[in-house]
N, C-alpha and C positions, 0 to 999 in steps of 0.2 A: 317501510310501512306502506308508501303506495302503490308497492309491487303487491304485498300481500292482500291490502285490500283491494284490487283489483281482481285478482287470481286466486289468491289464497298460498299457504305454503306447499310449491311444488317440488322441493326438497326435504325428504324429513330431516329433521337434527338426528343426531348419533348418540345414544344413551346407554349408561352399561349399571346393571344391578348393584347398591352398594346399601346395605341394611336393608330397612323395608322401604327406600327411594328407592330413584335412578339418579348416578352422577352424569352431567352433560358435558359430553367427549367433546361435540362438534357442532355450530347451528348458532351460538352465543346472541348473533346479532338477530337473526331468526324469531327465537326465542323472546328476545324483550320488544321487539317492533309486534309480537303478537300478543304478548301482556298491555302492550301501550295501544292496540286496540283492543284489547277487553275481549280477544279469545279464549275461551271454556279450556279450548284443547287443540294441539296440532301434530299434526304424523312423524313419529318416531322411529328409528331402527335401531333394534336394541341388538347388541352383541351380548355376547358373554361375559359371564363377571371377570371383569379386569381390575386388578389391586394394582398390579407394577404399575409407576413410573413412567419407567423406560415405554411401557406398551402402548400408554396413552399418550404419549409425547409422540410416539412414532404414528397412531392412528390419526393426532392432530394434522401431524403434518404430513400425510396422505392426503389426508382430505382439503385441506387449504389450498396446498399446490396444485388440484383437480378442480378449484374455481372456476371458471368462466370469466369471471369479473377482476381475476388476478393478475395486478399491473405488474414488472419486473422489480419494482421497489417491495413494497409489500411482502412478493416473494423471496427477495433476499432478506427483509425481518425477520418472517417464518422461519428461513433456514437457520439464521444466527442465534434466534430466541431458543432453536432447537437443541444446538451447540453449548448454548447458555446454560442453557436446567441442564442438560446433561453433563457439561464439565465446571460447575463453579467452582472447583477445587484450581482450574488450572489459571486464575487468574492469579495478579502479582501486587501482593504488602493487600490482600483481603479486598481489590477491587472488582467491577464486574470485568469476566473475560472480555475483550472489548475488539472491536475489528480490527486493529492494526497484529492482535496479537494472534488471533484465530486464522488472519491473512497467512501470518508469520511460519504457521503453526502446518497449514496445508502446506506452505511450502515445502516445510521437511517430511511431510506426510509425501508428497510427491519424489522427492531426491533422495532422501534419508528417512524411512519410515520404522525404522528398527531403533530411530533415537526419539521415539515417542511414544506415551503410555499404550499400551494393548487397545486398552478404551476409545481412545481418542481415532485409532485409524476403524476402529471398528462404528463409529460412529457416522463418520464421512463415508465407507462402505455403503451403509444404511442410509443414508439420505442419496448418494447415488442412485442408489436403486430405487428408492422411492419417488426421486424426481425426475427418474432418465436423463438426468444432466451426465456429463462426460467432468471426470475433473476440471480442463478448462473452463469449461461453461459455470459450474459450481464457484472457482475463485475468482472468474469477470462478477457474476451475479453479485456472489457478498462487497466487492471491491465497489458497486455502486455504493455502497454504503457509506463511505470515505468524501461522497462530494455534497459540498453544499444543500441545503434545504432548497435552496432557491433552484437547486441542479434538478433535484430529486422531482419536486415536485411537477417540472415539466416532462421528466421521462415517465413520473406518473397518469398524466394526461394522455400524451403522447404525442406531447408536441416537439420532443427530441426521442429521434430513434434507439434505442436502448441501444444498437450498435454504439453508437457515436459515445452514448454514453460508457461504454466500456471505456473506448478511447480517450476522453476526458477524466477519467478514473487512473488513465494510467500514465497521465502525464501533469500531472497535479504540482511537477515541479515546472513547468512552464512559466515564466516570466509573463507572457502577455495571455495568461490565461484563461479570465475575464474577459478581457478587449474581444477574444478570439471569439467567447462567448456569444456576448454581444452581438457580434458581427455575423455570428450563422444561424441566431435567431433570426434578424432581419433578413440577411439571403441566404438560405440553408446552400449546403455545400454536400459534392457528394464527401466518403467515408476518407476514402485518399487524400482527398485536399484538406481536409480538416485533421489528421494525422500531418500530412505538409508542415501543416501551420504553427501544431502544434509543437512540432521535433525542430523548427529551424532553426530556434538560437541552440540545439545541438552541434548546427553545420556552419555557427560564425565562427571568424578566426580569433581566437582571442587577442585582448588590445597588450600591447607590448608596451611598457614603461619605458624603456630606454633599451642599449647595447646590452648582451649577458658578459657578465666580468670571464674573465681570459681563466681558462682552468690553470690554478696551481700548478695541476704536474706540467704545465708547461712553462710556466717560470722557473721552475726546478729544471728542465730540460734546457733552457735558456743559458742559465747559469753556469752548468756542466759544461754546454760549447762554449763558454767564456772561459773556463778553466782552462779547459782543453787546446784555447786558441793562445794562453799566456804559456802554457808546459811547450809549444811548439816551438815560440818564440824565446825563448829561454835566452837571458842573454843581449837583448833589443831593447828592454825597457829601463829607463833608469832608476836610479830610487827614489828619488823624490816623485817622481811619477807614479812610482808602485805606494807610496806611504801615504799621496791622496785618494787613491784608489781604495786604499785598507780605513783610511778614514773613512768613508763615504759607506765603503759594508760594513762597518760599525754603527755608522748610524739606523743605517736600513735596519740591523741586526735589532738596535733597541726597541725600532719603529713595530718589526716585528712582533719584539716579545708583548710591547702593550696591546697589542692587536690579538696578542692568545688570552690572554686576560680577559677582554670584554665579548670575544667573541664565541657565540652559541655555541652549545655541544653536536646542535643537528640544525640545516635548513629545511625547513618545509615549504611546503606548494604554497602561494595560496590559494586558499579555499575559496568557491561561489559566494555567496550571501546566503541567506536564512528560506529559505525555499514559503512560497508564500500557505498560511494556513487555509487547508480548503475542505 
């Protein structure tokens, strides 16, 4: 409002013929900051009558992304809203497509694009082109999207470099991820060291509990040269010697079988923890 009333509007809004109105393509904020001063009227570019959808979604966001005033957050809603109306079909159990899935979704548009609707890669085509973004660039952008309010609205500012915030985007499972936060607000850091920071409990050693139990096949192999060390000596041993020997793998035997009984069908790793919500 006090750009307008200063200067006046130096960009028209974008209007296209619909009955005996005009529907308003582009200018939205324009528009009511010139009603809420009590302008008669303000300069308009009217295109051609447009009905599709698709035409006016794609006009929107030509125009938004060619801002001036267009911070990298922002940009990335533009793109995602644009994804949104144009695929509500592709979200899951009737919710909105949401970022983890449209992430998901360029993925395979990137690696695998023949296993996704016709639509969908023709859509990210179209906002390419409209944005001169490069795929990379496209899936860092909406990937801002993924961090915190409190992330956002400093790379809205510009008090964190939208680089960095790629970086903080894509290491979201960071343990000290916050802390790191923190710490290069107060002494910004260049892009390397903050990547560092962020990837090094990648490069600790994990903590070990104890010794790893002895593999099986090598008790089994154990065994075998025990055999093979009585078949040699044939003859050396007495019986009462051999008859506490045969007790003792009888017992092992029993020990055994209880230990098939309680014992799992599979070991697994374990797992990290709960990677923190960001």
């Amino acid at each position: 409002m006090e750009s307008i009333r200063d200067r006046g509007v130096l960009e028209p809004v974008l209007v296209t013929p619909k009955d005996d109105r005009y529907l308003l393509l582009c200018g939205e904020r324009r528009y009511l900051a010139a009603q809420k001063l009590g302008l008669e009227s303000i300069p308009a570019r009217i295109v051609n009558e447009i009905t599709q959808k698709d035409e006016i979604l794609a006009i929107q966001l030509a125009e938004n992304l060619q801002r001036e005033d267009l911070n990298p957050i922002d940009q990335a809603k533009g793109i995602l809203a644009f994804i949104q109306a144009k695929h509500p079909d592709l979200s899951e159990a009737g919710n909105v497509y949401n970022v983890d899935e449209v992430m998901s979704d360029l993925v395979m548009y990137n690696r695998r694009p023949e296993s996704l609707p016709e639509q969908f890669a023709s859509t990210v085509d179209a906002i390419i082109q409209i944005s001169g973004k490069a795929y990379t660039s496209l899936f860092r952008t909406i990937s801002l999207l993924k961090l915190v309010p409190k992330i956002q609205d400093v790379i809205s500012t510009g008090k964190l470099p939208v680089s960095q915030g790629y970086i903080f985007a894509a290491n979201l499972g960071s343990p000290d991820f916050f802390t790191i936060f923190d710490e290069i607000m107060e002494k910004p850091v260049t892009n390397a060291v903050l990547e560092k920071k962020l990837t090094a409990y990648k490069r600790r050693k994990p903590k070990t509990t104890g010794p790893k139990p002895i593999p099986i096949k090598k008790r089994v192999e154990g065994i075998r040269t025990m055999k093979s060390s009585i078949e040699t000596r044939a003859g050396m041993y007495v019986k009462s010697d051999l008859q506490t020997f045969l007790e003792e793998l009888q017992a092992f035997t029993s020990f055994i079988e209880q230990q098939i009984e309680t014992a799992p069908e599979t070991v697994t790793e374990k797992k990290p923890g709960p990677r923190p919500q960001v």
